[in-house]
N, CA, C and O atoms as CSV, one atom per row, in Angstrom:
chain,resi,resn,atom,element,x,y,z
A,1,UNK,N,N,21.338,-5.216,-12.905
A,1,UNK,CA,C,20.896,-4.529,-14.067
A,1,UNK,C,C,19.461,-4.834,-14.433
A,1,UNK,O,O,18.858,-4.152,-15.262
A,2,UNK,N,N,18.923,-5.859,-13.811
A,2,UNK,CA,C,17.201,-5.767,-13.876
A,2,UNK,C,C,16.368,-5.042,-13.390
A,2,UNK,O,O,16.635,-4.383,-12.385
A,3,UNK,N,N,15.064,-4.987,-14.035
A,3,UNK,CA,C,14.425,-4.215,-13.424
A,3,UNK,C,C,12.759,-4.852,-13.901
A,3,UNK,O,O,12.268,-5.244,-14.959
A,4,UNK,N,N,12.205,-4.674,-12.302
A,4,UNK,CA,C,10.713,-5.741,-12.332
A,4,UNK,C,C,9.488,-4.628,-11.422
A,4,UNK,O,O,9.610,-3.957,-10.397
A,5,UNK,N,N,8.650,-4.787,-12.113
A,5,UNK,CA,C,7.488,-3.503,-10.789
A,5,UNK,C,C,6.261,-4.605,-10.616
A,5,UNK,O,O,6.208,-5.625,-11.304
A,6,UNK,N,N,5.603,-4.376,-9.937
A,6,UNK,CA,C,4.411,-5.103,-9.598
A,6,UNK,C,C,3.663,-3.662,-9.214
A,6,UNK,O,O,4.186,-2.668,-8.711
A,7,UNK,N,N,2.434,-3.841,-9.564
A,7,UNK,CA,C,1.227,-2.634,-9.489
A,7,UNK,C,C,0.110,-3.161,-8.875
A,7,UNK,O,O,-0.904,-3.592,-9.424
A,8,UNK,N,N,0.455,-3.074,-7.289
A,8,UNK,CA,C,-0.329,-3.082,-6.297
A,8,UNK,C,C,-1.438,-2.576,-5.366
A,8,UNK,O,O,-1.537,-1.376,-5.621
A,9,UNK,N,N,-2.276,-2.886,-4.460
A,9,UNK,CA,C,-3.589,-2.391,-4.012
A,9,UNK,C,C,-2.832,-2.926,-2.690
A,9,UNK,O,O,-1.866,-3.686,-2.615
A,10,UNK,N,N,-3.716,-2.169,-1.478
A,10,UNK,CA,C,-3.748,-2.572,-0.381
A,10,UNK,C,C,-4.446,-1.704,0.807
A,10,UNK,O,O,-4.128,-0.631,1.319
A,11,UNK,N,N,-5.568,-2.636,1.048
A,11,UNK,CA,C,-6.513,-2.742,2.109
A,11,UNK,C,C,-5.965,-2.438,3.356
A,11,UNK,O,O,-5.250,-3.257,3.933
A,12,UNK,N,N,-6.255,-1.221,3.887
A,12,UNK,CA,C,-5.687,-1.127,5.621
A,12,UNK,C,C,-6.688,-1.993,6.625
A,12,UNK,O,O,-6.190,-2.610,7.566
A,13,UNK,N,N,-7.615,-2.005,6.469
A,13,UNK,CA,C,-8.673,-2.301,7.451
A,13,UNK,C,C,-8.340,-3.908,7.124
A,13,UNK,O,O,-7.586,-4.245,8.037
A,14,UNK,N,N,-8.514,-4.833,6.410
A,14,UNK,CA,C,-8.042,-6.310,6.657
A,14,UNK,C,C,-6.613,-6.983,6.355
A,14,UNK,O,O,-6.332,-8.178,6.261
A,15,UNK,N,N,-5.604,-5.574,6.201
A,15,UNK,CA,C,-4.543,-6.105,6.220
A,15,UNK,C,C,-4.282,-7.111,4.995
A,15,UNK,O,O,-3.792,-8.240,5.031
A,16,UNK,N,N,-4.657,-6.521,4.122
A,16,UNK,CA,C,-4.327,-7.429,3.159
A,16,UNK,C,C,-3.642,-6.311,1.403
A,16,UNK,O,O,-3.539,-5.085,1.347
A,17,UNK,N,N,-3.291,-7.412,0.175
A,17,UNK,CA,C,-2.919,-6.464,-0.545
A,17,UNK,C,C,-2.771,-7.596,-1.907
A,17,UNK,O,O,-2.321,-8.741,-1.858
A,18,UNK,N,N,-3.477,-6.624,-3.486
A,18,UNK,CA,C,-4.003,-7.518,-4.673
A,18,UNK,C,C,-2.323,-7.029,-4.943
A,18,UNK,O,O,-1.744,-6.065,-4.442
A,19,UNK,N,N,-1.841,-7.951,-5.814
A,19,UNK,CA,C,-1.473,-7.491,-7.512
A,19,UNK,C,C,-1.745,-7.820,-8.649
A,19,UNK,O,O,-1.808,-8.907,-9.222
A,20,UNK,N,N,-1.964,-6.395,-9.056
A,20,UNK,CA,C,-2.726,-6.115,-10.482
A,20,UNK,C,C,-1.864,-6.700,-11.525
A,20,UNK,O,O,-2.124,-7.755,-12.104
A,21,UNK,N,N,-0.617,-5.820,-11.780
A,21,UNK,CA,C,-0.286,-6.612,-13.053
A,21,UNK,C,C,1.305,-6.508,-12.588
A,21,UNK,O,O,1.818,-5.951,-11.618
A,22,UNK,N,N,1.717,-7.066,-13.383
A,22,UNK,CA,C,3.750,-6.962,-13.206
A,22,UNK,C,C,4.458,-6.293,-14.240
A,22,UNK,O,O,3.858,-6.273,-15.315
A,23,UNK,N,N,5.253,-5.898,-14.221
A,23,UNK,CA,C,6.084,-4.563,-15.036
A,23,UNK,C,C,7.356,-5.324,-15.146
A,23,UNK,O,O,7.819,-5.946,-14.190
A,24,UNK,N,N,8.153,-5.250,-16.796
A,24,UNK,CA,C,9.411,-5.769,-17.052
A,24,UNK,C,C,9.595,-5.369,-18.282
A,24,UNK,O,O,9.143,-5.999,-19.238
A,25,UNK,N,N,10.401,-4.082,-18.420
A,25,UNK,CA,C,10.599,-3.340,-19.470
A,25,UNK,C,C,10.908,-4.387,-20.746
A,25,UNK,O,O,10.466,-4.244,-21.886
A,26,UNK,N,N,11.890,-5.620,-20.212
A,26,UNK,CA,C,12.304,-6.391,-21.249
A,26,UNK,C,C,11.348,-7.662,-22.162
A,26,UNK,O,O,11.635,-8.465,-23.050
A,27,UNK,N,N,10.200,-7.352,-21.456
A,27,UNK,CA,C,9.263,-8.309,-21.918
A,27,UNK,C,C,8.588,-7.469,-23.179
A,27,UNK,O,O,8.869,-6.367,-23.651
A,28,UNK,N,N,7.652,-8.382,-23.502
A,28,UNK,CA,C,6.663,-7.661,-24.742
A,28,UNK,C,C,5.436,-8.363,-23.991
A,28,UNK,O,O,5.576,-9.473,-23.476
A,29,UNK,N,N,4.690,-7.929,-23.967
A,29,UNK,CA,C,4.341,-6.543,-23.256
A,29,UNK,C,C,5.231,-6.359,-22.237
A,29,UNK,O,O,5.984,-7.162,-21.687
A,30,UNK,N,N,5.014,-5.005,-22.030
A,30,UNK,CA,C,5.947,-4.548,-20.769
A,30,UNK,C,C,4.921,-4.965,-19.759
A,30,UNK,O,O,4.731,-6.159,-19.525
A,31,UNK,N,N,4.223,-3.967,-19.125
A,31,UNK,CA,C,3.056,-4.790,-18.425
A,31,UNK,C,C,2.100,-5.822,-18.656
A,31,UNK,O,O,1.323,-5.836,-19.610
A,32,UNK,N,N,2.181,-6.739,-17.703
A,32,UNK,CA,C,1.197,-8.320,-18.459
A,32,UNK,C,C,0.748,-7.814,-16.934
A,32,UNK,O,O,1.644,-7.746,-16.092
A,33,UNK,N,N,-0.690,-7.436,-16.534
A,33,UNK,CA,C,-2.069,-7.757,-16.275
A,33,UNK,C,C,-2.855,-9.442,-15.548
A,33,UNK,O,O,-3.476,-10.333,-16.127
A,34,UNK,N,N,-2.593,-9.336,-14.596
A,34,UNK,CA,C,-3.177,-11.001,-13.307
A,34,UNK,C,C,-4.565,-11.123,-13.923
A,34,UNK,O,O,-5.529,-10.366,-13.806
A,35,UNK,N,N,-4.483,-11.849,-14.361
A,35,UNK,CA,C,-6.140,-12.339,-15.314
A,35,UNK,C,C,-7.121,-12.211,-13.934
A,35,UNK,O,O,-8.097,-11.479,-14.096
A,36,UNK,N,N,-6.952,-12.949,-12.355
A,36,UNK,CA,C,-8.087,-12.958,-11.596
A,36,UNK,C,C,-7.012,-12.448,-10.315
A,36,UNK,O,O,-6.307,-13.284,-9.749
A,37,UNK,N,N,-6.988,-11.422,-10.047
A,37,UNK,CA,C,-6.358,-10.633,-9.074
A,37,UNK,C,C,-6.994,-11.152,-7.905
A,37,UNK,O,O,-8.198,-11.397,-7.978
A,38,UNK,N,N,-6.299,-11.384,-6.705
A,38,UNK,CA,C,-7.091,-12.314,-5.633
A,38,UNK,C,C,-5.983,-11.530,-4.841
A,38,UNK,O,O,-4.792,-11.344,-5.089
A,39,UNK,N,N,-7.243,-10.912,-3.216
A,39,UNK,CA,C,-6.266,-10.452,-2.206
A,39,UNK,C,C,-5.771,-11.072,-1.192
A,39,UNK,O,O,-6.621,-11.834,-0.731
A,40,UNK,N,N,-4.364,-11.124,-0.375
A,40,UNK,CA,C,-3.910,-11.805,0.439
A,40,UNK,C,C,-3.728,-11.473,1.632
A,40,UNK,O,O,-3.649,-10.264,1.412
A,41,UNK,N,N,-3.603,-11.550,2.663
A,41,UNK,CA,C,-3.119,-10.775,3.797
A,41,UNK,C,C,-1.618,-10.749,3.673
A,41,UNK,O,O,-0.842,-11.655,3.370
A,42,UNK,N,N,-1.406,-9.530,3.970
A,42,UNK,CA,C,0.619,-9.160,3.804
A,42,UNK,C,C,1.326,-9.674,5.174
A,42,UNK,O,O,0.746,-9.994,6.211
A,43,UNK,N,N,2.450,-9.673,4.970
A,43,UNK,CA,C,3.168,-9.967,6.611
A,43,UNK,C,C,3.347,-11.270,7.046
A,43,UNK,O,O,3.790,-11.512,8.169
A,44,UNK,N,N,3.007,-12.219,6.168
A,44,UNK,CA,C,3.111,-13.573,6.010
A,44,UNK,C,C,4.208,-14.037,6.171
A,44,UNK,O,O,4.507,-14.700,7.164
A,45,UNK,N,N,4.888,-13.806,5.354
A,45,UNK,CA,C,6.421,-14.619,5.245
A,45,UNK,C,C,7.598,-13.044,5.464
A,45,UNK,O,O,7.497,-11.827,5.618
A,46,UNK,N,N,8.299,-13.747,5.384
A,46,UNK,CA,C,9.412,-12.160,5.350
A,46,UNK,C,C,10.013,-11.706,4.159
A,46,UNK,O,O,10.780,-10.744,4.198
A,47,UNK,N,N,9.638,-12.546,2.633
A,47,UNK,CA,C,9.596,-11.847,1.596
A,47,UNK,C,C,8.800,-10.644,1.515
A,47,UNK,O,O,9.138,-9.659,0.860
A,48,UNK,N,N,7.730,-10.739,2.195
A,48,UNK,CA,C,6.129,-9.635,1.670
A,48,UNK,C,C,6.692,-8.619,3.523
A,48,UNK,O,O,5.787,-7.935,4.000
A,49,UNK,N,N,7.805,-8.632,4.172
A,49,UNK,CA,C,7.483,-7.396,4.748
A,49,UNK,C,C,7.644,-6.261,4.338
A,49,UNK,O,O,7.268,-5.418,5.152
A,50,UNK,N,N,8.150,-5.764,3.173
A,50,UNK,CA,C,8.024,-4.438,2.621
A,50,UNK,C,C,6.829,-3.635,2.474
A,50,UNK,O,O,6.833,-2.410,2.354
A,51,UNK,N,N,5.355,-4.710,2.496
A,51,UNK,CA,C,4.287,-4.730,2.452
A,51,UNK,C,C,4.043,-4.245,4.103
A,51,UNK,O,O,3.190,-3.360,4.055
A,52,UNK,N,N,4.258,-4.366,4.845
A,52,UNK,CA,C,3.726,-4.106,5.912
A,52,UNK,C,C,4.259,-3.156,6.484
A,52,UNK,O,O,3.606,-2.543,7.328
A,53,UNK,N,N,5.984,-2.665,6.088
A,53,UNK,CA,C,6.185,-1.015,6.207
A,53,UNK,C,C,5.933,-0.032,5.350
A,53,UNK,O,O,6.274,1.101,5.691
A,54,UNK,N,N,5.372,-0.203,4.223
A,54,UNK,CA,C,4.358,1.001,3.204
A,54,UNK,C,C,2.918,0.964,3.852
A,54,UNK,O,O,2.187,1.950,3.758
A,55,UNK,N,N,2.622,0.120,4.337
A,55,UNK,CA,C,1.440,-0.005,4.822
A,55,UNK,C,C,1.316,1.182,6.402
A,55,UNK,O,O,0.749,2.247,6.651
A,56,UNK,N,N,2.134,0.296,7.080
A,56,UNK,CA,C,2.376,1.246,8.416
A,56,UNK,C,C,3.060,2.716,8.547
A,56,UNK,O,O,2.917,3.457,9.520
A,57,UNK,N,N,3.582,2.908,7.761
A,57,UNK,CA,C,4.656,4.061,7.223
A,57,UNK,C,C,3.785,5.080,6.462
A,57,UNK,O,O,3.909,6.269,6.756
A,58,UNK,N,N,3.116,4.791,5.726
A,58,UNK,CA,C,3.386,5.302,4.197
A,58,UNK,C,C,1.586,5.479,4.070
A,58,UNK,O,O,1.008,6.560,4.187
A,59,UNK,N,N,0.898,4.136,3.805
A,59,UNK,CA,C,-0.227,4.185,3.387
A,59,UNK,C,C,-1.392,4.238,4.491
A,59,UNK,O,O,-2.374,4.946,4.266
A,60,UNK,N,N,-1.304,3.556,5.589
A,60,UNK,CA,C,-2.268,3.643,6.387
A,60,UNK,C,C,-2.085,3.611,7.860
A,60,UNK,O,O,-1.134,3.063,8.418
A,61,UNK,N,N,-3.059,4.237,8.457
A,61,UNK,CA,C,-3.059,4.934,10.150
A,61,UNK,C,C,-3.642,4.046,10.900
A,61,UNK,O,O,-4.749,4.413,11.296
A,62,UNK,N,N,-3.326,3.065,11.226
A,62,UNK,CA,C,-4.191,1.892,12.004
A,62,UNK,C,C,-4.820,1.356,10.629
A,62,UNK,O,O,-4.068,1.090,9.691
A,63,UNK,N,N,-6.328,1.188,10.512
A,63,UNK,CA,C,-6.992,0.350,9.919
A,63,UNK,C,C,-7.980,1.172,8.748
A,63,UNK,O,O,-8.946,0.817,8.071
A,64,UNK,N,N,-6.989,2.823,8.922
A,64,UNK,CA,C,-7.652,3.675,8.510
A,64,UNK,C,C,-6.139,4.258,7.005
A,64,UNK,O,O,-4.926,4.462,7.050
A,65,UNK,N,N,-7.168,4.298,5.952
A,65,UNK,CA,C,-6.131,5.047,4.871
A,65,UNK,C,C,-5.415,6.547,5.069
A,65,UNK,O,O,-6.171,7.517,5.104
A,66,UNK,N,N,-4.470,6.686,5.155
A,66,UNK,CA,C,-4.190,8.164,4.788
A,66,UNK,C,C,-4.442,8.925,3.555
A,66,UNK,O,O,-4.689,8.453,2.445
A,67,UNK,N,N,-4.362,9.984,3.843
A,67,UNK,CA,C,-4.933,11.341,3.151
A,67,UNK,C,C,-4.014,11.321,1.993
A,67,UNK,O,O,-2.808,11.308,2.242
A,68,UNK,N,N,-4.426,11.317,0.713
A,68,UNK,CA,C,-3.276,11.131,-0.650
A,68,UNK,C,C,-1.860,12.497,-0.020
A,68,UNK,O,O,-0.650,12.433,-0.240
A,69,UNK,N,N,-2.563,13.503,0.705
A,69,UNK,CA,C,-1.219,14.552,1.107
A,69,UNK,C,C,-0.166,13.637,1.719
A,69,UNK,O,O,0.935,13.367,1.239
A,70,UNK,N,N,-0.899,13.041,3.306
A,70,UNK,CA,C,0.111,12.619,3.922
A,70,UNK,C,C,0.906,11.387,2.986
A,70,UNK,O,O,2.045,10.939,3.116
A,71,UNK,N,N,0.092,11.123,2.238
A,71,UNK,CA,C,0.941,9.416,1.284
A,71,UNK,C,C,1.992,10.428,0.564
A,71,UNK,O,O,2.983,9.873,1.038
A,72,UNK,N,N,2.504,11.404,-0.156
A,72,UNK,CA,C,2.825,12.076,-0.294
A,72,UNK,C,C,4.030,12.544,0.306
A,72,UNK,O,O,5.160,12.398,-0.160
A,73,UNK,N,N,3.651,13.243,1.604
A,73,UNK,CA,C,4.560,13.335,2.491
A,73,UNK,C,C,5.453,12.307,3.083
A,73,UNK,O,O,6.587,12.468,3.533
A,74,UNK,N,N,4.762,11.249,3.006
A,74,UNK,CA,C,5.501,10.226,3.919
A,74,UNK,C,C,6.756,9.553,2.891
A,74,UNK,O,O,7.812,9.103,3.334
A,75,UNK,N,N,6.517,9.582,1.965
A,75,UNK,CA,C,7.156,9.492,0.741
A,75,UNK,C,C,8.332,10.195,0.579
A,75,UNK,O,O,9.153,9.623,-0.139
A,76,UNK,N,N,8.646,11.216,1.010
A,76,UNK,CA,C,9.322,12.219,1.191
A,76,UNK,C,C,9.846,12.401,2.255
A,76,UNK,O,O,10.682,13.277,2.482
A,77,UNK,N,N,9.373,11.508,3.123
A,77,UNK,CA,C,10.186,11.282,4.536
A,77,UNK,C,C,9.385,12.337,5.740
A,77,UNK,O,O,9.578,12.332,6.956
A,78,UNK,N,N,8.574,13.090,5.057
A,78,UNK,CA,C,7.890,14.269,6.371
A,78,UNK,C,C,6.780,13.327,6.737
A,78,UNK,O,O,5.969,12.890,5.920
A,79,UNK,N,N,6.796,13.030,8.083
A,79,UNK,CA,C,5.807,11.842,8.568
A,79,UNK,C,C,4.818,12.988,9.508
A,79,UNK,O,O,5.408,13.639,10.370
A,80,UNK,N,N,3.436,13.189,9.328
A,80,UNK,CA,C,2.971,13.842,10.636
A,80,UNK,C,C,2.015,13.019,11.196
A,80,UNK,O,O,1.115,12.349,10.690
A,81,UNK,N,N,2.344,13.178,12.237
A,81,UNK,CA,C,1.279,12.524,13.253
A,81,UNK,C,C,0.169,12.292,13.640
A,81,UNK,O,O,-0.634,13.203,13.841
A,82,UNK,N,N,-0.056,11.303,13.787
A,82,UNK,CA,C,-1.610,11.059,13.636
A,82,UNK,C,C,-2.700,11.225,15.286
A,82,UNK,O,O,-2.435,10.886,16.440
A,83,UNK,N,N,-3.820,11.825,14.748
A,83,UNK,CA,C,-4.725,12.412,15.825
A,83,UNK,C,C,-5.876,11.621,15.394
A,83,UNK,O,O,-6.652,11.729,14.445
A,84,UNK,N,N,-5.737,10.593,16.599
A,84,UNK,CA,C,-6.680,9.335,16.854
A,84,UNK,C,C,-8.397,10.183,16.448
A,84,UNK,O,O,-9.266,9.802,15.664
A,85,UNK,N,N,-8.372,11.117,17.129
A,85,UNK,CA,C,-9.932,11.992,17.360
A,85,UNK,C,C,-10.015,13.201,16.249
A,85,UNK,O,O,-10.977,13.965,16.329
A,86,UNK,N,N,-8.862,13.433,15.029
A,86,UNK,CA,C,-9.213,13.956,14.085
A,86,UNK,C,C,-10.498,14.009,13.497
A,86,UNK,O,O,-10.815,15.026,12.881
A,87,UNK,N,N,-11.455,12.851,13.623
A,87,UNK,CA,C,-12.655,12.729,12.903
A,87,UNK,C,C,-13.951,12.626,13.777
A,87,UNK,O,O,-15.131,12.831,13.494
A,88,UNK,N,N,-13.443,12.310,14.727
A,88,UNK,CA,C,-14.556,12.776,15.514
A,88,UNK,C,C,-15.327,14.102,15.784
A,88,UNK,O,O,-14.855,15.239,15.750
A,89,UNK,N,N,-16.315,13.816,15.995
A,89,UNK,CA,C,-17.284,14.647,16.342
A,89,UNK,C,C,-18.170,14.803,17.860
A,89,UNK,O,O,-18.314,13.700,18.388
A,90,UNK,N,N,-18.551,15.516,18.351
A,90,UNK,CA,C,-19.689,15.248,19.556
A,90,UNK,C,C,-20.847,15.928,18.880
A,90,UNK,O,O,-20.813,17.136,19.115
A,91,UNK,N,N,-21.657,15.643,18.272
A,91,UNK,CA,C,-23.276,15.827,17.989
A,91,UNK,C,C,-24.133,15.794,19.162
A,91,UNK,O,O,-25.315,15.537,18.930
A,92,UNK,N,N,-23.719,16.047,20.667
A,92,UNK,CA,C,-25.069,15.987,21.666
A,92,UNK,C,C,-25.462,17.953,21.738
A,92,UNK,O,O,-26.418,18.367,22.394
């Protein structure tokens, strides 16, 4: 019957991820706010792997963020595939 949120950030490119503040409807304040938010690398222990399948899943393509659509989609379970050379260019 509890219920707890944490309001998180997370860095694809160093693999890492802040939390901002923590959420607990039953508190006063509901949200209490990390006075000096400091980032960690995720994947550490096997409490924080949930962190590393939103990450791989959900939020980012290698070392690269996804598109707020695909975060979206992936959310929803429609995963599309990623095209390594989407962003490339040849300028010769």
């Amino acid at each position: 019957g509890g219920y707890r949120a944490t309001f998180e950030g997370i860095r694809c490119a160093t693999k890492e991820f802040v939390i901002y503040a923590y959420g607990d409807p039953k508190r006063d304040p509901a949200v209490r706010k990390v006075k000096a938010p400091k980032w960690k690398k995720y994947g550490r222990t096997k409490r924080a792997d949930y962190r590393v399948e939103l990450a791989h899943d959900i939020f980012c393509t290698g070392e690269i963020p996804r598109q707020l659509r695909q975060i979206k989609q992936g959310v929803k379970g429609l995963f599309e595939a990623h095209n390594p050379f989407d962003n490339w260019t040849n300028d010769d």
